[in-house]
Each structure stands twice: as C-alpha cells, then as structure tokens.
matplotlib code that plots the C-alpha trace (Angstrom):
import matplotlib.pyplot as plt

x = [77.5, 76.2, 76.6, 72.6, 71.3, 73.7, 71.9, 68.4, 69.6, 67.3, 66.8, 65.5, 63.0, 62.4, 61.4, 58.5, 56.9, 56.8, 55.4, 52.7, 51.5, 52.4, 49.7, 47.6, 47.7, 47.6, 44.2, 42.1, 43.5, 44.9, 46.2, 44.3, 41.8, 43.1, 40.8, 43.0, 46.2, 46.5, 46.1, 49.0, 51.2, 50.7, 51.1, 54.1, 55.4, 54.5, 56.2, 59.5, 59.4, 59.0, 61.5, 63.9, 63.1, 63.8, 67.3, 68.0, 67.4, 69.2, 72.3, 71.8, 71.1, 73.9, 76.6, 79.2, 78.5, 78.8, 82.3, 83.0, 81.0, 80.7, 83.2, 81.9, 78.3, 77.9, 77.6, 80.5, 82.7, 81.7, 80.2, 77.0, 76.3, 74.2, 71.8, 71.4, 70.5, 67.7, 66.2, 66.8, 64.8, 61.9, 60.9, 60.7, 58.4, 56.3, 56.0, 55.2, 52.1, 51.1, 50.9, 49.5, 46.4, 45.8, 45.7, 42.7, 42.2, 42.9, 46.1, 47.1, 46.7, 48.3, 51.7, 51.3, 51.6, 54.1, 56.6, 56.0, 57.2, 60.0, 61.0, 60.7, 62.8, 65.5, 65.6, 65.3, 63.9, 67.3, 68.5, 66.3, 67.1, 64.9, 62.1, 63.8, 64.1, 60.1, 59.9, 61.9, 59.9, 56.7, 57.9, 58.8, 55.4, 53.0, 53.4, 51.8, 48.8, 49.2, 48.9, 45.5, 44.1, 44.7, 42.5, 40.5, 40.6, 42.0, 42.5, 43.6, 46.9, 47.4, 47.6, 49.9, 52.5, 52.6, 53.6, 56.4, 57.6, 58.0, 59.3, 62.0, 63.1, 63.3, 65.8, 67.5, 67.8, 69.4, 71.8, 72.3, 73.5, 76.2, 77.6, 77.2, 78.0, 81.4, 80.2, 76.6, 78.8, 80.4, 76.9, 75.1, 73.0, 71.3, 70.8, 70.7, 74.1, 75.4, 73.0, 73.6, 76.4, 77.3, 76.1, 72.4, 71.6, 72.5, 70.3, 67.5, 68.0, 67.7, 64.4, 62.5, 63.9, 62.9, 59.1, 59.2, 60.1, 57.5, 54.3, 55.3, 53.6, 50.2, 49.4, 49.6, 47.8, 45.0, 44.9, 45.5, 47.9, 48.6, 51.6, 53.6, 54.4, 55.9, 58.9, 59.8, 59.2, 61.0, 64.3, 63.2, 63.0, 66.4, 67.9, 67.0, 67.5, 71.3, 71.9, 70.8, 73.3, 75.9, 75.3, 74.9, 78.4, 80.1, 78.9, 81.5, 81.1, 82.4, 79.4, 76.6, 77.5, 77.9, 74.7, 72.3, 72.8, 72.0, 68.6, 67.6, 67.8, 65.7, 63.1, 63.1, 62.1, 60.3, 58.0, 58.1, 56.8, 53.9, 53.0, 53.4, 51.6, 48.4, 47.7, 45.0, 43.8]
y = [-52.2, -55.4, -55.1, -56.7, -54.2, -51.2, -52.4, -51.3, -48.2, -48.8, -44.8, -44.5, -47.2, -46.5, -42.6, -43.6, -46.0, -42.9, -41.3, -43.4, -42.8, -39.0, -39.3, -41.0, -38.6, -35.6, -37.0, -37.6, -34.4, -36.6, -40.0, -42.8, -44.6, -48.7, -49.9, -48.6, -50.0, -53.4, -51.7, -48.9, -51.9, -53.4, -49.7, -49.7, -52.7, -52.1, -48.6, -49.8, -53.1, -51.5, -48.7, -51.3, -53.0, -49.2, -48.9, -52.5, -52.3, -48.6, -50.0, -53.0, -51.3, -48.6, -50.8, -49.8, -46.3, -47.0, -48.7, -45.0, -43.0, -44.9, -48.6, -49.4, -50.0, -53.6, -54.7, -53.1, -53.9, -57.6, -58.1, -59.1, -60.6, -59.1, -61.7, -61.9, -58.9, -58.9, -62.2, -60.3, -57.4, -59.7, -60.6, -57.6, -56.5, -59.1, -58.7, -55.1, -55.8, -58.7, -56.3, -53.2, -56.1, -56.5, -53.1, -52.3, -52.0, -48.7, -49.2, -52.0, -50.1, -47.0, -49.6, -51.3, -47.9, -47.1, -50.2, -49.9, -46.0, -47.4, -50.0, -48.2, -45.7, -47.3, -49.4, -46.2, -43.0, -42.0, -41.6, -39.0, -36.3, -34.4, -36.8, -39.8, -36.8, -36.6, -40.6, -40.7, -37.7, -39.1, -42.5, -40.7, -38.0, -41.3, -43.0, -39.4, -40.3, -44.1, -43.1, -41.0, -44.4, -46.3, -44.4, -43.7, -39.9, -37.7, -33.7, -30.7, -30.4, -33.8, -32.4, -29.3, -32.0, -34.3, -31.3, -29.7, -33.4, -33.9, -30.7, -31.0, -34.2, -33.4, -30.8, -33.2, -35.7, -32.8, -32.0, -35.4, -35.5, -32.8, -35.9, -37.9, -36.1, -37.8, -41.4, -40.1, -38.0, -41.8, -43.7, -41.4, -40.4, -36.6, -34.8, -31.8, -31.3, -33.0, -31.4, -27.8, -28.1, -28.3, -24.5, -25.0, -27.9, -25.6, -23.2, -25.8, -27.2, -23.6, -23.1, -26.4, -25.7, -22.2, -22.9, -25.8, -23.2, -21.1, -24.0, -24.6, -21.2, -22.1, -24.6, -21.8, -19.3, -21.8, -22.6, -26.5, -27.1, -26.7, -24.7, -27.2, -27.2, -23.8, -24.4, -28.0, -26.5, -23.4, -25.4, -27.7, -24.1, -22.9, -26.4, -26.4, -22.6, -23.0, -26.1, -23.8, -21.5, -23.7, -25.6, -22.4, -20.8, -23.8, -26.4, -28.9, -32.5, -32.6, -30.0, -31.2, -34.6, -32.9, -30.8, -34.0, -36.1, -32.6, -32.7, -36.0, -34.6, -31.5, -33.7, -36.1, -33.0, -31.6, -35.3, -34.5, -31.1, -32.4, -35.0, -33.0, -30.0, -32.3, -33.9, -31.1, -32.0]
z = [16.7, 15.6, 11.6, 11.0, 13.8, 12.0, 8.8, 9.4, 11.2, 14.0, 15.0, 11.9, 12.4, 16.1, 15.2, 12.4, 14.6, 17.1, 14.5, 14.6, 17.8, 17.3, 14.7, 16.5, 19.8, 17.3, 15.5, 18.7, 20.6, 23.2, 24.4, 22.3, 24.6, 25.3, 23.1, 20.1, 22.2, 20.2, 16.5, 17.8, 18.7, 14.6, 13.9, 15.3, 14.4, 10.5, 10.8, 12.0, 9.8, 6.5, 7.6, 8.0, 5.2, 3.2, 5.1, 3.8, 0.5, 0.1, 1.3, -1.5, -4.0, -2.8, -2.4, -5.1, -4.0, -0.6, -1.8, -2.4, 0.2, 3.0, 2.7, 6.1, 6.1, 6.7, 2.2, 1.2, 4.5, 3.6, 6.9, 5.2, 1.9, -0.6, -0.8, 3.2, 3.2, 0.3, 2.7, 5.6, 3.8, 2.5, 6.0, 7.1, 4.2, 4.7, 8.8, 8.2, 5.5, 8.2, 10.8, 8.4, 7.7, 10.9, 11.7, 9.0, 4.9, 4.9, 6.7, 4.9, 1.5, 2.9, 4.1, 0.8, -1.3, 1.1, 0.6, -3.3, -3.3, -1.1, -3.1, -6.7, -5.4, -3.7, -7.2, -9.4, -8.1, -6.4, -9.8, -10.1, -7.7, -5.7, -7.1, -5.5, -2.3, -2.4, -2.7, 0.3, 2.4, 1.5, 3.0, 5.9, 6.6, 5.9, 9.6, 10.8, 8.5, 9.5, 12.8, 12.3, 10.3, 13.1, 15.5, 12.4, 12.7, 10.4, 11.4, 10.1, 12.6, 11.4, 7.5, 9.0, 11.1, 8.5, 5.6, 8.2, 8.5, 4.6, 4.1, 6.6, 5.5, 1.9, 3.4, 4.9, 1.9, -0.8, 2.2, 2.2, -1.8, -0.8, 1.2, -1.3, -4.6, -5.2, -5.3, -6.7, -9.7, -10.7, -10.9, -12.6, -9.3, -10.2, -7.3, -6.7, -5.5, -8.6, -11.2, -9.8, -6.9, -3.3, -3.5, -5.1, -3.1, 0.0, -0.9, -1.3, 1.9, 3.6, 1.7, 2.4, 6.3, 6.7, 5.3, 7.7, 9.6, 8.8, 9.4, 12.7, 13.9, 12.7, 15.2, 17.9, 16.1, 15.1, 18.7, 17.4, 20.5, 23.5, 25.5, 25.5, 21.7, 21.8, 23.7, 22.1, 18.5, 19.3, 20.1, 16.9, 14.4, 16.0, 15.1, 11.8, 10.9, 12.7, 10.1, 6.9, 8.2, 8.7, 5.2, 3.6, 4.8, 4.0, 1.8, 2.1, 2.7, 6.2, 7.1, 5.6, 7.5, 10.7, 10.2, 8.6, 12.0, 13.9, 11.9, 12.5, 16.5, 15.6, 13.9, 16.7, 19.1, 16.3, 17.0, 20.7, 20.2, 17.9, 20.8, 23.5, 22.2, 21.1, 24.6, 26.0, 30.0]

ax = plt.figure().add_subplot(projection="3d")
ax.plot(x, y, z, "-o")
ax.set_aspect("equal")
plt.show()
C-alpha cells in the first residue's frame, strides 16, 4: 500500500464519514430527503478529513514508539518524513473545518471541538490512559451527532447509537494498550495495560463490550427500529462478546492484535445495523 494512503488509515476515515450519514438516517427515521444531499457530502468530507488528519498526527507524535511497536508504519520506516506528514496533516485539518463551515455553525463548532480534542490528545492525552481512551471515543461517537446536525435533528436513538459507539471503542482502545504496553512501558505511556497489566485492561475491555452489549437491546424494546437491526446487531453483540473472551483467556499481545482488527469489523456491522434498522417504509 501506498505509504501516504497507509498513513491516514483510510478505513478508519472511510467508516466516520459513514457515520455521518448513519447519523443522519437515524435522526430523521429514514433516508435524508435531497435537499440535505450537498451538506451530507461536506459531512462527509469533514468526517474523513479530520480522521485523517487524527491518524496522521498519532503516528507523528508516536514515532519512537512506533520504532518499537510497529517499525513499519510509514515515520519510523522512513518512507515519510516527519515534517511531510505534519503538512500533509495541516491540509487536511484545514479541508475538514472548510467543509464543517459550509455545512452550518453548529457543525463547524462541533468539528472544531472535535479537531482540538484530537489534537490535545494525540499531543498529550495518550499519556494519560483511559482519559486519552475517552479523548479518542469521543472523537470517534461525534460524526453520529455530526450527522444528526447536519439534517438538524437530534433523537433519542441517536443519543443510545452514539453511547454503544463510544463505549465500544473505548473497549477497543485499552485492548489496544495490551498491544502496545512494551513500547508504551519505555515512554511513559499509562494505560491501562501498563498501570494495572495485560490482565486489568482485559477485564476493562470485557466490561465497556458487554454494556455495549447490553444498549443494543433498547432500540427493539423502545420500538426505535426496525427488523432489520436485530439480525445485523445480533452478529455485531456476538462479535464483540467472542473478542472479551478471547482477550480475557489470553491476554497476550498476539491476541489482542488479532481480536482489535476483528472489532473494528463488528463495529463496522454494528454501523450497518444502526442504518439499516433506522430506515422504516
């Protein structure tokens, strides 16, 4: 893979600006009317930019770790320069709070807060642990809410989605420190799995799953979807309740890799479900 494309980890970035029309489609109960089509589109755009912008500037600020963790990522390989990448990262920024303008004020102030949280923690908050894990999560539920600004409709199922999102991402991102914890340990990074072990931060990610877990059913009973959330979601809970257990029997490095990537596929059907489930005929 091209090493500027593997640089902004474009899944990543595809997946929250789906999460802005996800929001969208789960604010008005159905599939937004054209006239909302060219404010989805800067939606969209300001969604992926600043994402990318995000991925950027945690691989800058990562790169001795990543000398450690992960030599190949395109900083530490020497692929690209440290200083490309901060330009590189800059233009994306300012693309995304272009687009977040154009979208409307409250949009714009929402991508602006966004891109700040980003930014502090990629500089700092990862030094903090699960606080730099909620920086992150918060990053990643706002697009939902993004999505319901665009339309300008916020909901209740909206509120529920975007919490299951956060939740299951902050999972994600302590399983992610068990990955981590050898480079983290040398810089001083306190996550969870460094603070309290591989063990602890296992546990934690098992928790925040399960209770993700858990506020998936309340669309159904609330009658807030349709049908066709049940299925998806069902496949999404199985996914992520199969990772605890894996992560939890053995909370090695080589696992909670293999399980972190299986997550990101359980949230991306996790999105499908919230989609699919809020389109009613």
């Amino acid at each position: 893979m091209n090493p500027w494309i593997r640089l902004i980890r474009p899944i990543n970035c595809i997946m929250m600006g789906i999460a802005t029309f996800v929001g969208a489609i789960i604010a008005l109960g159905g599939v937004p009317p054209l006239v909302y089509t060219e404010k989805l589109i800067y939606a969209f755009i300001t969604a992926f930019t600043l994402t990318a912008a995000s991925m950027i500037l945690n691989d800058y600020f990562d790169r001795e770790i990543d000398k450690i963790n992960d030599p190949t990522r395109p900083i530490p390989s020497g692929a690209i320069k440290p200083n490309e990448a901060i330009a590189y990262a800059i233009v994306l920024i300012l693309i995304g709070l272009v687009s977040a303008f154009l979208t409307n004020l409250r949009s714009f102030i929402v991508a602006l807060v966004a891109c700040i949280v980003s930014v502090v923690y990629n500089a700092y908050g990862k030094r903090f642990g699960l606080i730099g894990n909620l920086m992150v999560s918060f990053c990643v539920a706002v697009p939902f809410l993004y999505g319901g600004l665009a339309v300008d409709t916020v909901r209740i199922t909206l509120i529920i989605f975007m919490s299951m999102a956060f939740l299951a991402n902050t999972g994600r991102e302590v399983m992610k420190g068990i990955v981590d914890i050898e480079g983290d340990k040398r810089h001083g990074i306190l996550t969870v799995a460094v603070r309290y072990g591989a063990r602890s931060a296992a546990m934690l990610t098992a928790i925040l799953f399960i209770i993700a877990v858990l506020l998936s059913v309340l669309p159904p009973i609330l009658k807030l979807t349709t049908w066709l959330y049940v299925p998806l979601v069902i496949i999404t809970d199985l996914g992520l309740i199969r990772s605890s257990l894996m992560v939890l029997k053995r909370p090695t490095k080589e696992v909670a890799l293999r399980e972190k990537k299986k997550v990101l596929l359980w949230m991306l059907i996790g999105l499908i479900a919230f989609m699919a489930g809020s389109i009613k005929s």
